[in-house]
TORVEXSE-60150 format. One record per residue: residue in three letters; x negated, y, z negated of N, C-alpha, C, O in turn. Coordinates in steps of 0.2 Angstrom, whole numbers, plus 5000, padded with zeros to 4 digits. Each point is the difference from the previous one (the first is absolute). Example, Ala and Ser with C-alpha at 12.3 -4.5 7.8 and 13.67 -1.06 7.14 Angstrom:
! TORVEXSE-60150
ALA493449724961500450065000499650065000499549994997 SER500750065007499650064999500450054997499750064999 
END
This chain:
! TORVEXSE-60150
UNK492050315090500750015001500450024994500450045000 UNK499449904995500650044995499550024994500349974995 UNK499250065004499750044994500450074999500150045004 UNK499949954991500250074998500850015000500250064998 UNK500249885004500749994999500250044993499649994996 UNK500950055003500450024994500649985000500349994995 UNK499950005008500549995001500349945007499850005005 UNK500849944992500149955004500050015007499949965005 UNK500450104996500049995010499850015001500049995006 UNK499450044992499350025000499749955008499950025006 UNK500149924991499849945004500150005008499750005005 UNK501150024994500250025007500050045004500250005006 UNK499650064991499950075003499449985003499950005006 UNK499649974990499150015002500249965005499850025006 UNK500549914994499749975006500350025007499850005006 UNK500950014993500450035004499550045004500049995006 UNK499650064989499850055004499349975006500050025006 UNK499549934988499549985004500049945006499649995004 UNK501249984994500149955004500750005005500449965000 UNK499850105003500849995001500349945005500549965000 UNK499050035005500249965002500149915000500449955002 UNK499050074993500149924995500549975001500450045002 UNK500049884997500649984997499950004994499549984997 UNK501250045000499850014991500649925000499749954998 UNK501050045005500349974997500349955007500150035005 UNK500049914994500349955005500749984995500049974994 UNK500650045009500749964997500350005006500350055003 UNK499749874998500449975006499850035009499849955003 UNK500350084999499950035008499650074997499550015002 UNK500850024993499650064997499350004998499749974995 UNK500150085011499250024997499750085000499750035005 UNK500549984990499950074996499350024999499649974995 UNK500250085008499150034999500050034995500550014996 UNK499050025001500050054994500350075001500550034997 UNK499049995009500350054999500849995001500250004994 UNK500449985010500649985000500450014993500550034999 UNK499049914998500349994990499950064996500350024994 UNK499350015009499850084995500550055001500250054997 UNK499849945011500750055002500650004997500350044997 UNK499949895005500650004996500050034993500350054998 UNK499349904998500150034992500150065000500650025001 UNK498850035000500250065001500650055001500050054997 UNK500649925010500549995003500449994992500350054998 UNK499549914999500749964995499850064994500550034997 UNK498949995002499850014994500550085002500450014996 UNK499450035009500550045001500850024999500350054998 UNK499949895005500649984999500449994991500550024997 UNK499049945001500250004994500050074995500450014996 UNK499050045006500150064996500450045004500050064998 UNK500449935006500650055005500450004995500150054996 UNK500249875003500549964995499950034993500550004997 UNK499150025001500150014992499649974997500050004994 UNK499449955009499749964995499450034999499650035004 UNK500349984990499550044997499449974997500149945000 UNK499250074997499649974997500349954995500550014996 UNK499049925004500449984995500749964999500149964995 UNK500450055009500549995000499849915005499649995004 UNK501049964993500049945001500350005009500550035002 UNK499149915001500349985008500349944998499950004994 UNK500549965008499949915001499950015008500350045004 UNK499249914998500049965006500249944999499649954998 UNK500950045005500549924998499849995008500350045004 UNK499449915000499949985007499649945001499649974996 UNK500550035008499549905002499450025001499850065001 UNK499949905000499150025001500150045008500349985005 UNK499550074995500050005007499850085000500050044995 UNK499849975011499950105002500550064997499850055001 UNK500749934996500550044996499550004992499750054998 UNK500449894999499650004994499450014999499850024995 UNK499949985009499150035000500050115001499650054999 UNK501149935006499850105000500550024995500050065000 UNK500449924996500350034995499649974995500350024996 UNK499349965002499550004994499450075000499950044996 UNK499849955011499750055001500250075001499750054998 UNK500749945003500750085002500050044993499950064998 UNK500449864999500350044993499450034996500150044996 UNK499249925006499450024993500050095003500150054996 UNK499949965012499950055004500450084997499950055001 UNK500749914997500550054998499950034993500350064999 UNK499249894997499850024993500549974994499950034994 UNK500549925009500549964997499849944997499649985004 UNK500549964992500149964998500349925006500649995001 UNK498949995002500349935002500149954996499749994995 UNK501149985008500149954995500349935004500650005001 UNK498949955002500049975004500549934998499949954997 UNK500850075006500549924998500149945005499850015006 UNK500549944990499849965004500749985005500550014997 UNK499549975011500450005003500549964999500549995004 UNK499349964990500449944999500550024992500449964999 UNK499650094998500250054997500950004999500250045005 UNK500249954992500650015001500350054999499750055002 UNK500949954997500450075000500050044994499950064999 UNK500249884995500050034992499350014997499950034995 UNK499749955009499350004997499850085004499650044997 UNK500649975008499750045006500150084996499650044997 UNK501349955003500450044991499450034996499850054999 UNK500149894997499649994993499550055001499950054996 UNK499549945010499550035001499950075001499550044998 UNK500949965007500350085002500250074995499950065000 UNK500449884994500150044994499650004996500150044995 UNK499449915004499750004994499450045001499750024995 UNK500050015013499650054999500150075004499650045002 UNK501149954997500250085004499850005006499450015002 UNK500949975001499449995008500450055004500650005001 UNK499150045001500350065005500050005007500350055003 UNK499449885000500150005006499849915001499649974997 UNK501150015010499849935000499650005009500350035003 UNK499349944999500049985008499949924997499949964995 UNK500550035012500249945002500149985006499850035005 UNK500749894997500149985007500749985000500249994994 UNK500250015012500450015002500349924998500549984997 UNK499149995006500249914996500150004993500449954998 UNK499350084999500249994993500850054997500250004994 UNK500050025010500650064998500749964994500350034996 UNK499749905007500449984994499850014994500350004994 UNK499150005006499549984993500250094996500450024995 UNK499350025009499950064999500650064998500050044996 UNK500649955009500650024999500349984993500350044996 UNK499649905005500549984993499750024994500450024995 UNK498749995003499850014994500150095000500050034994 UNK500050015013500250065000500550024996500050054997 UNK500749915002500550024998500050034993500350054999 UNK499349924997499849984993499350064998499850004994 UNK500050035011499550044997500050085003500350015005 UNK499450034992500550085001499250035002499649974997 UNK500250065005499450084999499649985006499750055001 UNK500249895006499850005004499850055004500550025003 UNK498950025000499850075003500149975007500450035004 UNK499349914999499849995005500349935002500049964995 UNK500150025011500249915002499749995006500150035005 UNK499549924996499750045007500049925003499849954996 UNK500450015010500349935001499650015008500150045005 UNK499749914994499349985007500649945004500149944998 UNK500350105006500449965005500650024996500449954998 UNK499850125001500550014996500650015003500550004995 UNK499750015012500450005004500349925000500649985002 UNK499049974995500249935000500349974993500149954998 UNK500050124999500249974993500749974998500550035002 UNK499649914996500749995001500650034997500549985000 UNK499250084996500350034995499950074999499850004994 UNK500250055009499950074999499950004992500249964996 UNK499550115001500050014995499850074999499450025002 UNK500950024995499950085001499350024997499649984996 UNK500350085010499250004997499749945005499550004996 UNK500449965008499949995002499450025006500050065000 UNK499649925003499650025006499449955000499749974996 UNK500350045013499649945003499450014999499950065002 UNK499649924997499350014998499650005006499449994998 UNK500750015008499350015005500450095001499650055000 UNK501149955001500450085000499450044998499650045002 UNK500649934992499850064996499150004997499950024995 UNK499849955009499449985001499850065007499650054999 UNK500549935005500250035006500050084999499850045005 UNK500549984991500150094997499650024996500150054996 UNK499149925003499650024995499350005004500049965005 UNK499650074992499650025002499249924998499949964995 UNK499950055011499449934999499550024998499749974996 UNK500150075006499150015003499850014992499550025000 UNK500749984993499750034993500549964996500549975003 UNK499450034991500249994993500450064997499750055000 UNK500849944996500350074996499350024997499649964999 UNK500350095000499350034994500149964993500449964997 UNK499250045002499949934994500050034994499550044998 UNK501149954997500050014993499849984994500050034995 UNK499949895004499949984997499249964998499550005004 UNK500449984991499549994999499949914997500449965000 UNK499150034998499749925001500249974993499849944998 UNK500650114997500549964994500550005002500549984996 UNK499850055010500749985000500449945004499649985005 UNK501049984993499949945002500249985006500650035001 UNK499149935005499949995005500649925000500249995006 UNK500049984991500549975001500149964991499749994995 UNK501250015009500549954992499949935006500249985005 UNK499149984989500349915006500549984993499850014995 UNK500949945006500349964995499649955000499749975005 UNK500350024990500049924997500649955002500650014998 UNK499349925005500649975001500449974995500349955001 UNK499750074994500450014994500449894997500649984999 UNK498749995002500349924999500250024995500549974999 UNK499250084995500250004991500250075003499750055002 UNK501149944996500250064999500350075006499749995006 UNK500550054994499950045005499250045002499650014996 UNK500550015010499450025006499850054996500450034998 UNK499049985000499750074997499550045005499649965003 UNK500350084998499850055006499250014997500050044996 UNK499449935007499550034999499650055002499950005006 UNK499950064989500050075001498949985004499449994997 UNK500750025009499450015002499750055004500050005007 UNK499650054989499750065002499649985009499949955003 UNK499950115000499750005004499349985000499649965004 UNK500150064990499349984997500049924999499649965004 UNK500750024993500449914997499950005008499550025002 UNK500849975003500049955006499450025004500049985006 UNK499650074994499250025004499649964998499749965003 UNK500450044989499549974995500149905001499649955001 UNK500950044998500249925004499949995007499849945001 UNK500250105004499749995008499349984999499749955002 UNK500050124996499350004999499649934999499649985003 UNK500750014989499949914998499949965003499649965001 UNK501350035002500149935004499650025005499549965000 UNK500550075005499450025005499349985000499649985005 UNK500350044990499149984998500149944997499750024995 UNK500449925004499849954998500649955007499949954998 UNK500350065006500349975005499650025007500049975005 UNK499550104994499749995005500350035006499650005005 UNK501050044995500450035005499650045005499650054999 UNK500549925006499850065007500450015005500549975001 UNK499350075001500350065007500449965004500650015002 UNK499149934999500049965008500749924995500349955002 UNK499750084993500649944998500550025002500150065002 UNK500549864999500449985001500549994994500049944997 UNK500450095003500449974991500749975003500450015005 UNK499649944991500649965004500550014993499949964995 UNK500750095004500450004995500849975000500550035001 UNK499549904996500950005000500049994994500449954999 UNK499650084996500150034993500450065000499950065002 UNK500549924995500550085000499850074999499750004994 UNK500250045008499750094999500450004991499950054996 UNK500349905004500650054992499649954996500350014994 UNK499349955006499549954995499350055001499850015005 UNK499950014988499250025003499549985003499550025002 UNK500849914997499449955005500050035010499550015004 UNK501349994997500250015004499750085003499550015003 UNK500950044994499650084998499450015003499950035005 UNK499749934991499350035001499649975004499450015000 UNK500849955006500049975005499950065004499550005004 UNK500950054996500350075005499550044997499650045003 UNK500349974988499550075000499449955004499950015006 UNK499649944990499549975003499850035007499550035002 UNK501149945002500050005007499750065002499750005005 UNK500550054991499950075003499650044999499850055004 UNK499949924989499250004997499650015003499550045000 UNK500649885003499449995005499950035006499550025003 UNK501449995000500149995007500049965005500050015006 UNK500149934987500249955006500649975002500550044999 UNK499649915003500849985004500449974995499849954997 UNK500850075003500549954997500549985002500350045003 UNK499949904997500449965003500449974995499949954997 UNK500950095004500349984996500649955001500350015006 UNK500049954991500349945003500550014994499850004994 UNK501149995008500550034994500049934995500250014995 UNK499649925007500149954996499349964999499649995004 UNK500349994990499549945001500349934999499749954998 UNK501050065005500149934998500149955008500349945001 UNK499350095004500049995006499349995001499750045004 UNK500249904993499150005002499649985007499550025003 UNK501049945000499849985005499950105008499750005005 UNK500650034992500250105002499450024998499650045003 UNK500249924991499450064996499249965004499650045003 UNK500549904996499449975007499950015005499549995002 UNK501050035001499950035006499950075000499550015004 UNK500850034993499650064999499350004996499950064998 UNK499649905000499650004997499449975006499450014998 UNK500849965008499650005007500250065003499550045003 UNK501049984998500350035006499750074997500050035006 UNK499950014990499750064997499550004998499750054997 UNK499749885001499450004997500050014994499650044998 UNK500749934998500250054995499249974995499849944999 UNK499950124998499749964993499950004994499749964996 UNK500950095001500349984993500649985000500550035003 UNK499749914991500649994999500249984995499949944999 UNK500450104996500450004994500449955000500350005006 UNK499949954989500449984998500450004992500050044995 UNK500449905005500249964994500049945000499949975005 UNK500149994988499949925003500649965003500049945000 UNK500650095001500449995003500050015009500349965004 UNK499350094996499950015007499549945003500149965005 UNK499350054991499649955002500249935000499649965002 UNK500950034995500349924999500450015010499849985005 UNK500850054994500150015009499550005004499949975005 UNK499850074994499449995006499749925000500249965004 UNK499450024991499849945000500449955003499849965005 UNK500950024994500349955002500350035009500249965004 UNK499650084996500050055007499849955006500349975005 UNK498850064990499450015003499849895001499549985002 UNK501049994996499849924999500349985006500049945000 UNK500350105004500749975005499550035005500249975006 UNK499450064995499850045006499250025000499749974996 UNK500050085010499650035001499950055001500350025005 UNK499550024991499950094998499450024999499649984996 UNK500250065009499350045000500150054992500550034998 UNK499149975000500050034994499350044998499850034995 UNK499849955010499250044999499950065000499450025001 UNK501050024998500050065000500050034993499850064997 UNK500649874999499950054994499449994996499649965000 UNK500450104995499349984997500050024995499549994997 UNK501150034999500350014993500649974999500450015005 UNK499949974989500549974998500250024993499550004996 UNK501150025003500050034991500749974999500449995004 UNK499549994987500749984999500050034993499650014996 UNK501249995004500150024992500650004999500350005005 UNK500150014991500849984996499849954995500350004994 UNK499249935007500249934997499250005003499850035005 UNK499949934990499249975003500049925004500149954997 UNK499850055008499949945004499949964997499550014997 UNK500749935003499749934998499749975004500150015006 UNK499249944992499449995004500349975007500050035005 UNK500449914994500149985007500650075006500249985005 UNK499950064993500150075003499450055001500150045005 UNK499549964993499450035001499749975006499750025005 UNK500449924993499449935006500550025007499750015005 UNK500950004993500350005006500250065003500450005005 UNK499350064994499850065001499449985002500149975005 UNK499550044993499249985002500149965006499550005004 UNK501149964999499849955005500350035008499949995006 UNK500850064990500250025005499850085005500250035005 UNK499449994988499550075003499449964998499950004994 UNK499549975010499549994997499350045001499449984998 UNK500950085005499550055001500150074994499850055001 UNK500549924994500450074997499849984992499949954997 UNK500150125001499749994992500650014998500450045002 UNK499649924991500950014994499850044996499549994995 UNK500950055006499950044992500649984996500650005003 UNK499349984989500549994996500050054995499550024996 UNK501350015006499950074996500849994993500349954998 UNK499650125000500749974994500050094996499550024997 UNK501050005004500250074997500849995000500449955001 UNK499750124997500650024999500350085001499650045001 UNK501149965000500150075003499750064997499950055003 UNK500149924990499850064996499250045001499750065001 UNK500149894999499350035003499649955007499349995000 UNK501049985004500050015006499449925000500449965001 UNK499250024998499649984999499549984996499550035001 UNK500449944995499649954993499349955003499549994996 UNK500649995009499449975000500049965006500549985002 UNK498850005001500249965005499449944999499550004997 UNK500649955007499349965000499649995008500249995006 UNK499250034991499550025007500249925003500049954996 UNK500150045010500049915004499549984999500149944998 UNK499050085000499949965001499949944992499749954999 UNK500750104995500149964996500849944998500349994995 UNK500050005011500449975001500149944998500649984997 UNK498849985005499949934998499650014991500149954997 UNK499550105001499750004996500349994993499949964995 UNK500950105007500450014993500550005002500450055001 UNK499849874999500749985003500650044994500050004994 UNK500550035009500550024996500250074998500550035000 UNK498549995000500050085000500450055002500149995006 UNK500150064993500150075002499550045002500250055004 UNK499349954994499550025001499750064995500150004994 UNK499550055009499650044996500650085002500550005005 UNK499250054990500650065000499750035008499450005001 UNK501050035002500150035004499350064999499850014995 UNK500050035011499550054997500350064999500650015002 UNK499350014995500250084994500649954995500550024998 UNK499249935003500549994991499949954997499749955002 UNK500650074992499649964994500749944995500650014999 UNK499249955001500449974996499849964993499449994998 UNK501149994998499749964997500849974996500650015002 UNK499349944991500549984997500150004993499549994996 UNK501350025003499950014992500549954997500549995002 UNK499249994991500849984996500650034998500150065002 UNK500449904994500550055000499850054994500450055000 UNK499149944996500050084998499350045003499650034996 UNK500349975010499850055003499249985000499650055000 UNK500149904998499349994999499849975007500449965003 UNK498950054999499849985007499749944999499649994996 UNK500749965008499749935001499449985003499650045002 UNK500149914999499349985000500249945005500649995001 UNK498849995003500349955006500249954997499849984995 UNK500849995009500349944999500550024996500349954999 UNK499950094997500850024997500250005003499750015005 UNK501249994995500550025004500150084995499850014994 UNK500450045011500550044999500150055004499750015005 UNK500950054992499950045006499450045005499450014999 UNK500949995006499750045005500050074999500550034999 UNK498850025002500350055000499650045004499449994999 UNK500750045005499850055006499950074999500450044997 UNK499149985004499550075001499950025006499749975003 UNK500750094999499750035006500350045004500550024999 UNK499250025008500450045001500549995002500450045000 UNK499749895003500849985004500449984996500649985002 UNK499250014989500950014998500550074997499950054998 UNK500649905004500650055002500350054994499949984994 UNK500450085007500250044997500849974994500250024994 UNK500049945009500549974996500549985003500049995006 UNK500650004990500649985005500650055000500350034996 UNK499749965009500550065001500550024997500549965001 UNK499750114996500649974994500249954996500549974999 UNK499050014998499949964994499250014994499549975000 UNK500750084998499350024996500049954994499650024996 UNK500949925002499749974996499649925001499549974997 UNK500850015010499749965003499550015002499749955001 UNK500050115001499450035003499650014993499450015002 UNK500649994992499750014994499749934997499449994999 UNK501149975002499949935000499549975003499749954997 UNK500250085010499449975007499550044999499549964997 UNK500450105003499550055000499750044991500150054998 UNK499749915000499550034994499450004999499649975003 UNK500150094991499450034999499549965003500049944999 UNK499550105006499449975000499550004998500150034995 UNK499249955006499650034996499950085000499750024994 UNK500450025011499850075000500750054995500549984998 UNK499350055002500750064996500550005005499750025005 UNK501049974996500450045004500049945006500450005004 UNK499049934995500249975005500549944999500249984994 UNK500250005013500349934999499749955006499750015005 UNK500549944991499749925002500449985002500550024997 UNK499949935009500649945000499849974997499449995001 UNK501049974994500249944996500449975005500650015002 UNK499049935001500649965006500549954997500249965004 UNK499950044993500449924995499749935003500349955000 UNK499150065003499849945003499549964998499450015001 UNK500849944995499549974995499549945008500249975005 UNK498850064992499549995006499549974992499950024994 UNK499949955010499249964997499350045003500150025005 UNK499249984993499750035004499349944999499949974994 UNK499850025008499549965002499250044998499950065000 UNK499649894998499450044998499750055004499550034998 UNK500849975007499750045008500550045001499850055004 UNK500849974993500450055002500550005003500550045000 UNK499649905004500449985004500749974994500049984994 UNK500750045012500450014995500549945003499849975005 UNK500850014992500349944998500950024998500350024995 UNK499949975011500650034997500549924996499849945000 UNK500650094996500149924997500750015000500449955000 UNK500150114999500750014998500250095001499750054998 UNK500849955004500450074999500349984991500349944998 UNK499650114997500449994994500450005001500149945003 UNK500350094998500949965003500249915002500549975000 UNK498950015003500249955002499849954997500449955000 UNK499150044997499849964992500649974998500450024997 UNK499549915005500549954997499849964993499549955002 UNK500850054992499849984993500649944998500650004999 UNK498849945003500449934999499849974997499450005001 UNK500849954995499749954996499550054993499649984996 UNK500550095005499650034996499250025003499650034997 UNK500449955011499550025002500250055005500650025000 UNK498950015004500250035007499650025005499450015001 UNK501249975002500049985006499750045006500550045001 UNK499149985004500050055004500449965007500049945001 UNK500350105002500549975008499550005003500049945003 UNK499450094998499550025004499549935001499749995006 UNK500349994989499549944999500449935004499949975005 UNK500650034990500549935005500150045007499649965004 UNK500650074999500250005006499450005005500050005006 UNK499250014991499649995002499849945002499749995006 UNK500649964988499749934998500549985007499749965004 UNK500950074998500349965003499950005009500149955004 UNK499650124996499850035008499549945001500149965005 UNK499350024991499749975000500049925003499749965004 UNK501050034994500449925004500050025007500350055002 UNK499549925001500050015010500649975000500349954998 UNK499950115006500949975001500550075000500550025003 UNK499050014989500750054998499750065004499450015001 UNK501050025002499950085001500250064994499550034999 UNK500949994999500350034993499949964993499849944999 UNK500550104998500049974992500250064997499750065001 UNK500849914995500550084996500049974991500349954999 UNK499250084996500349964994500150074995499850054999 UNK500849915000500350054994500249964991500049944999 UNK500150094998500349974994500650004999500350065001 UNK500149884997500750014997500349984995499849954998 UNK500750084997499949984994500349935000500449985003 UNK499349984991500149944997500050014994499650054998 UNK501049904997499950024993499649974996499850024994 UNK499949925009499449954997499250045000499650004996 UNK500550035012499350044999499950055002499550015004 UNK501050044994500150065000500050035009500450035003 UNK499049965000500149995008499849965003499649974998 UNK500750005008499749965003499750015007500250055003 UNK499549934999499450015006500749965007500349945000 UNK499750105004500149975004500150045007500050065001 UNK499849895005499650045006500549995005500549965000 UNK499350075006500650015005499249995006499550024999 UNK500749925009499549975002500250005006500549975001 UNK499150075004500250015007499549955003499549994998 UNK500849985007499549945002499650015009500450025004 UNK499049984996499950015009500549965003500449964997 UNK499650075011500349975005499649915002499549995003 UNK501149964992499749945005499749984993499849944998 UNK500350124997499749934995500349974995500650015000 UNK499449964996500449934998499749994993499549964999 UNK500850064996499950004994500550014995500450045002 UNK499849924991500349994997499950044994499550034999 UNK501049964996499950064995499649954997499550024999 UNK500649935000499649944991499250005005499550004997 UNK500550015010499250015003499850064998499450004999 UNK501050055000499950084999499750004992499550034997 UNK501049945001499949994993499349984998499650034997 UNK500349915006499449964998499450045001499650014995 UNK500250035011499650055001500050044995499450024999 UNK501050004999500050044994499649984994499650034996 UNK500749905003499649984993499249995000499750014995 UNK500049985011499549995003499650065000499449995001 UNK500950064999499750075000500250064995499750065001 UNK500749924994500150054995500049964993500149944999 UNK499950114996500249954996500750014994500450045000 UNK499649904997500749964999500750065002500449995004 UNK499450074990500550055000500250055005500450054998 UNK499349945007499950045006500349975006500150025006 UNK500149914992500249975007500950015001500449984995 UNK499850045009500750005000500549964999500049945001 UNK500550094995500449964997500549975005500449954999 UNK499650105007500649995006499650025004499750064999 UNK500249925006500149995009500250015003500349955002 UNK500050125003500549985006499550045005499650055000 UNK500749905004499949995010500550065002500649995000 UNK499050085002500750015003499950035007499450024999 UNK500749995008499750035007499950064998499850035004 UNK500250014991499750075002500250024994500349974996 UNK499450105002499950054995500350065002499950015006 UNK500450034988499950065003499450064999499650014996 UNK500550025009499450064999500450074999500650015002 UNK498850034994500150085004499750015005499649965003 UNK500650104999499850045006499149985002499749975005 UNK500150064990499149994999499749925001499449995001 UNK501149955000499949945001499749964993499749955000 UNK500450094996500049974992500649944998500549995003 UNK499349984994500749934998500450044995499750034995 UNK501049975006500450044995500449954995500549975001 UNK499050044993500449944997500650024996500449955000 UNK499950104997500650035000500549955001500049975006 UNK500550014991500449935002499949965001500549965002 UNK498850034998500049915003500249964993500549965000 UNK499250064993500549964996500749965002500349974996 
END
């Protein structure tokens, strides 16, 4: 079904064609066939070259998980445009920010979001198209406006515009959720996300007859490729606008069969304390993937206890190149802590800081080979010079992830710190990664946020921020103590707080940003 893809809609044209009746997508009462999702795109992809959108030129799809955002992704590839998947929790000055920072020539959107979208309108000029799914519901007209099934509705289904473009031009801007700094747009070709499906597909096993259960936002990659995957295969996805309603997502994980399910370990901590209060058929799944943060073992066990028919994959990448490595299940118990080995068609390895390659058990950076890393960042060629340098070949680039990893005598990799977050205390340093492990590890905590703050005794201090399960009953000097017990001296936090929650971004990452 999908050989010979060149191109990302590729996926959906073929299956469309061999499957129409199939269901491609489940959101809420909505159940959308392929053939139906191929129509539309189609539909939109038209629309959007009526408007003026040209090869190349940037979309934003700003919308909630739902049947609008799946066919404005696919529309937009259709049209020969650039998708750029935002998120619907998104503000007004951010939405601004986006819209100008890569010329974006056309927005589709929903009518619920109109305060969001009017106000950052005011502030940015060159707009070709507006296209608002329930547009007549907007609370707020905006010139240039129009309703997106209208004008849906006035295009033609049955084919795709004639196809212009080719397998280097870029198939989507994902941002970065900008914890350091502002959102940088990563530039990724259509080649870069064939070549990442391809991977994650063959080492997860993906078939026809799956079930993908996605409440990860389409505007996080993890979320994203949920929908190309899905289409790959041609199997079903079922998309849910939140994952912070786990008791929503168990139910949908009986009631559609589902047998793959993505997460974060923020997800799988709600499901677990969910799944402790109740009875949930869960036999259906038979794969489980997580990534943003590496599970700690008693999260792993409690994954393992709440799908006990399902293999874990523990994976770990980045926007830039999609993906770095995963660990096969059945070395879970083998290489507690792992990351795993490199993804297939790519190579990794690690260097110091002047650039010499390391040997197992050194710390240093990460560096990724392959075809899924990205072209750069978008309008910023020296940030992009900075990540992407010479590889071994003439003319080739490498990512430089800033992510210091250890590698073991078998290859398996060790994540140990982002450089940025390296806290240098007592003249030692410190990785967050380590403590907030040591701390997951106390039955009790669900989170663990550690950051450095400055002190003038020891230049930073270690100090951790500690969301506690439902029902459990733990003290900071108990908190503490665990810690001395499992790190050593200079690693143990200098301060403790108990707080009910953390914040996150969209992607369900802990956003340490201000917790200082």
């Amino acid at each position: 079904m999908h050989d010979g893809a060149r191109l990302l809609h590729d996926y959906l044209t073929r299956t469309a064609a061999q499957s129409p009746e199939k269901v491609a997508l489940v959101c809420g009462p909505q159940r959308l066939r392929y053939g139906e999702l191929a129509a539309r795109a189609h539909q939109l992809a038209w629309a959007l070259q009526r408007r003026g959108v040209r090869r190349q030129d940037r979309v934003l799809v700003f919308a909630d998980n739902g049947v609008e955002a799946a066919v404005a992704f696919w529309g937009v590839l259709e049209a020969g445009a650039v998708a750029v998947p935002i998120s619907a929790q998104t503000r007004a000055d951010k939405l601004a920010w986006l819209l100008a920072d890569c010329a974006a020539a056309a927005l589709v959107t929903q009518a619920r979001l109109s305060p969001v979208f009017t106000a950052a309108l005011r502030r940015v000029q060159g707009l070709r198209a507006l296209l608002v799914a329930g547009g007549s519901a907007a609370a707020e007209p905006v010139a240039g406006m129009e309703d997106l099934e209208e004008a849906l509705g006035a295009e033609r289904s049955d084919a795709p515009p004639p196809r212009t473009g080719i397998d280097l031009d870029l198939a989507a801007l994902v941002y970065t959720s900008g914890s350091t700094g502002e959102p940088k747009g990563v530039m990724l070709t259509h080649r870069n996300m064939l070549a990442a499906a391809d991977s994650i597909s063959q080492y997860l096993a993906l078939r026809s007859d799956d079930v993908l259960l996605c409440a990860l936002p389409l505007a996080f990659d993890y979320g994203l490729y949920q929908l190309i995957l899905s289409a790959r295969e041609g199997a079903r996805l079922v998309l849910e606008r939140s994952s912070l309603l786990p008791a929503q997502l168990l139910k949908q994980v009986a009631a559609e069969r589902v047998t793959v399910l993505p997460g974060v370990p923020t997800v799988f901590s709600l499901l677990a304390e969910v799944a402790a209060r109740g009875t949930w058929d869960t036999s259906s799944v038979r794969t489980v993937t997580n990534t943003a943060a590496a599970l700690s073992a008693r999260h792993i066990a409690s994954v393992q206890a709440l799908f006990p028919g399902a293999r874990l994959f523990s994976m770990y990448g980045l926007t830039e190149c999609k993906r770095c490595t995963y660990l096969p299940p059945e070395d879970l118990a083998r290489k507690p802590g792992s990351v795993g080995l490199a993804i297939p068609n790519t190579e990794l390895w690690l260097v110091d800081a002047q650039d010499r390659r390391l040997g197992p058990g050194e710390v240093g950076q990460l560096v990724i080979r392959g075809a899924t890393v990205m072209q750069g960042y978008w309008g910023k060629p020296e940030e992009s010079a900075r990540k992407l340098r010479p590889g071994p070949l003439p003319g080739e680039r490498v990512l430089y992830t800033g992510d210091l990893c250890r590698l073991d005598e078998e290859g398996y990799l060790y994540f140990v710190a982002r450089m940025d977050d390296i806290i240098k205390s007592r003249g030692e340093k410190v990785a967050p990664a380590e403590v907030e492990a040591a701390l997951l590890d106390v039955p009790g905590v669900r989170e663990a946020a550690v950051i450095g703050v400055p002190d003038p005794l020891l230049g930073s201090a270690v100090k951790a921020f500690v969301v506690l399960e439902q029902g459990a009953c733990l003290s900071e000097r108990e908190l503490r103590h665990a810690c001395q017990q499992r790190l050593e001296p200079f690693m143990v936090p200098r301060e403790l707080v108990l707080v009910p929650s953390l914040p996150h971004t969209h992607s369900g990452k802990i956003r340490k940003q201000g917790l200082a």
